[in-house]
C-alpha positions, 0 to 999 in steps of 0.5 A, a space after each residue: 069121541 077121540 079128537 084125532 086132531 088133539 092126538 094128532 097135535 100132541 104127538 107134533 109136540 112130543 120130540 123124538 128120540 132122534 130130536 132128543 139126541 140132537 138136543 143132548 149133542 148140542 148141550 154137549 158141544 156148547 159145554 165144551 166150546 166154553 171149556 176150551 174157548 176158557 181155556 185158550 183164552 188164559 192160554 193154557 191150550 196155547 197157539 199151534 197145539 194141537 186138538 184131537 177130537 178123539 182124545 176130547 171125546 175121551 174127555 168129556 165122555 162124549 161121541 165125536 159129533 158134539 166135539 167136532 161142532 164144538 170146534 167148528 163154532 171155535 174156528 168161527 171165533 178164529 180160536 182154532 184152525 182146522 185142516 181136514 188132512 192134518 188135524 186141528 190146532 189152536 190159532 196163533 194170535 193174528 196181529 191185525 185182527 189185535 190191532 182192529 178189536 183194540 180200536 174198536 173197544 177204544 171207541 166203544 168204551 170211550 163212548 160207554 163211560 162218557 153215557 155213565 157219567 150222565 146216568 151215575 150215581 152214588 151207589 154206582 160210585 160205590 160199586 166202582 170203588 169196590 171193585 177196584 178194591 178187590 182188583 187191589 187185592 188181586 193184585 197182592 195175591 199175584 192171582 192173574 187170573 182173577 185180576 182179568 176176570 175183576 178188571 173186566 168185570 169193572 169195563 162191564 159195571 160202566 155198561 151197565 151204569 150207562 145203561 147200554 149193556 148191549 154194548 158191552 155184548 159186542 165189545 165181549 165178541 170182539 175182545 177174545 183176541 185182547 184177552 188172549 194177549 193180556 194173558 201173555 202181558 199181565 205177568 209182566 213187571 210193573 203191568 197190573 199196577 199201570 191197570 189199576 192206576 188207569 182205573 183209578 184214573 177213570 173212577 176219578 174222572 168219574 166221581 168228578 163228573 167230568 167227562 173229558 177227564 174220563 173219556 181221556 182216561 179210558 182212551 188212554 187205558 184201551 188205546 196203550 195196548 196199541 203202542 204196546 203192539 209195537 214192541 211185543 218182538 221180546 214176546 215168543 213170535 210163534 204166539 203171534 201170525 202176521 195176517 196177509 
């Protein structure tokens, strides 16, 4: 005798082809958020430039629907600006929002290293030096690019170490304005050698197991950004938008 309930249950569990389509669509669109959330945040789409969902499309060899849900979780992230009469740019960098994530990544972070501390080890120690290792080297090579992408990998290991990578995931949802703004900064003369002594400075105080010393350094190493935020007029302003 056929169970009708059994065929009944299968045929719930097989997707449809309209299902299919949507599963396809939002892949698609999550490849392209990643692709161009990368690409403003090294800031090689820049602030005011403007995305064409039908050239994206082109692109990624994709219909407009993936694109424009793509753009859609962007403007969320506040990447990109969409007007539906003119069209869709990238977001300038909006001084106030800079100024509330450096403040709170201080607070986070200043709290992160002083958890590692207690949870340290020797291997964890090791770890942190070979990272700042292949920060050094880097640095020697003038390759921007992989020096953020180590320098951020060592604020990540200190999560890690401390054994709250939970905090580390909301510190990675507020920073995407700090890094854009690092893009702009770290070319400039003299700044990757003041991030690898403050790292320094928080292995240090680390290795010593003394918690004030690190805390201190890493507060120091976040909060700078702050005082930089003062004196950023010798920066192209149309980076940047002064929140109302």
């Amino acid at each position: 005798m056929v169970d009708q309930g059994a065929i009944s249950r299968r045929a719930r569990t097989v997707p449809t082809e309209h299902q299919r389509g949507r599963t396809r669509s939002g892949r698609a669109a999550s490849l392209i958020h990643t692709a161009l959330r990368d690409e403003i945040v090294r800031m090689q789409l820049k602030p005011l430039d403007t995305l064409n969902e039908k050239q994206l499309g082109q692109r990624f060899g994709v219909s407009r629907t993936p694109v424009r849900e793509a753009l859609l979780r962007l403007a969320d992230e506040g990447l990109v600006e969409i007007y539906p009469q003119s069209g869709t740019f990238v977001s300038r960098i909006p001084r106030r929002a800079l100024y509330e994530a450096i403040l709170i990544r201080r607070a986070l972070e200043a709290t992160t290293v002083s958890l590692a501390i207690a949870a340290m080890t020797d291997d964890h120690l090791e770890v942190l030096g070979v990272n700042q290792q292949a920060l050094q080297r880097a640095a020697r090579s003038g390759d921007t690019s992989q020096f953020h992408q180590i320098d951020t990998e060592f604020h990540q290991l200190i999560a890690d170490i401390a054994g709250y990578p939970g905090i580390w995931t909301v510190i990675a949802q507020v920073k995407v304005q700090i890094d854009r703004y690092r893009y702009i900064t770290l070319p400039q003369t003299g700044r990757i050698d003041i991030v690898i002594a403050e790292h320094a400075a928080i292995i240090d105080g680390m290795r010593r197991r003394d918690d004030s010393s690190a805390v201190l350094a890493m507060s120091e190493h976040i909060g700078r950004l702050t005082g930089e935020l003062q004196d950023i007029e010798h920066l192209d302003p149309a980076l940047f938008i002064d929140e109302i």
